[in-house]
N, C-alpha and C positions, 0 to 999 in steps of 0.2 A: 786882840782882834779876832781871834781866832772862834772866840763865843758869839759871836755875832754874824755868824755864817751859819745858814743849813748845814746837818749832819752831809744833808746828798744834793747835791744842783741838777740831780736830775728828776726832769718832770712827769708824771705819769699822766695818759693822754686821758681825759675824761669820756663816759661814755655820750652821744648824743640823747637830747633829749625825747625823739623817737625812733629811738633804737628797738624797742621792743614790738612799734610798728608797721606791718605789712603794707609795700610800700605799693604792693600790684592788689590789692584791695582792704584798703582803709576802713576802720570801725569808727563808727564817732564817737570821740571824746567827751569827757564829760565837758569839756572848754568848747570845742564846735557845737555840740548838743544843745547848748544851754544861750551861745550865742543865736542873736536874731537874724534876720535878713533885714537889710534897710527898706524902708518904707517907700512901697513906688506911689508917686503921686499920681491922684485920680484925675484924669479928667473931666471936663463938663460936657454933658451931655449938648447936644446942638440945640438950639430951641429951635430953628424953622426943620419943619419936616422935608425930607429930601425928597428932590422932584425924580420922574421916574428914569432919569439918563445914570442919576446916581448911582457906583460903583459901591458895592454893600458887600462883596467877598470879603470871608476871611481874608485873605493874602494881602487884600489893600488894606484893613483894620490894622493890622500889625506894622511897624517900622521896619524896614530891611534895610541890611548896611548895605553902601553903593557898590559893585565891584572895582577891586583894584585899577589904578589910574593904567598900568602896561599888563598886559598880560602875556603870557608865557604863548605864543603861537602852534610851540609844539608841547609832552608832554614825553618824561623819561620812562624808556621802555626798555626792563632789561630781563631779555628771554635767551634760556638757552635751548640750541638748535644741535638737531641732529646732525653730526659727521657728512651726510649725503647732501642734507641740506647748505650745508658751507661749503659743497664742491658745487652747488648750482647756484648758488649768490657769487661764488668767485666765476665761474666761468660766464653767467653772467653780465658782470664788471668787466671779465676780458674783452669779451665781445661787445660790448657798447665802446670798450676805448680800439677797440680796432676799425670800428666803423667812424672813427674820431668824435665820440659822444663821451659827457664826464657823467658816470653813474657811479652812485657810491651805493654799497650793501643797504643803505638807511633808503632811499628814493626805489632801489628793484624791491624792496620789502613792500612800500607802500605803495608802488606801484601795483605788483601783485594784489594787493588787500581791495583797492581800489577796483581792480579789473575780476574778482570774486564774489565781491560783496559789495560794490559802489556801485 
């Protein structure tokens, strides 16, 4: 039984097959190269001529995909602040909850932005 076993049961990992390429800018292959793109089908032009309310921009010619059914209301924003500036968001925050207000650093940031630029 003993000729009917590999010399070694252990496996050597094979290399992948694009190992050799650049995976932050890609060359083409002669496999992508030579492949085609699928055929986008034409359509027919309108036979009646369009009356003059008709919308003829670029933008409308094209398809655009719908936006997302929920949308994110806010947007992740991650900034670091100077030393002086976290002693006047915190005291900030003290001071809204001593006058019995809930301010959080995220609402005095936007606050701010709003009363600068809004």
């Amino acid at each position: 039984m003993t000729e009917e076993r590999p010399a070694s049961l252990r496996r050597r990992p094979r290399p992948a097959a694009d190992e050799s390429v650049d995976p932050i800018d890609p060359r083409p292959t002669p496999t992508t190269a030579t492949q085609q793109a699928p055929a986008i089908p034409q359509q027919k032009a309108p036979t009646s001529k369009p009356g003059p309310t008709a919308d003829l921009s670029p933008a409308r010619a094209m398809p655009t995909a719908s936006p997302p059914a929920a949308r994110a209301a806010t947007v992740q924003l991650s900034v670091r602040v100077a030393p002086d500036v976290v002693q006047l968001l915190d005291a900030a925050v003290s001071a809204a909850r001593a006058r019995g207000e809930r301010l959080t650093q995220r609402a005095a940031i936007e606050q701010a932005i709003r009363r600068v630029w809004g």
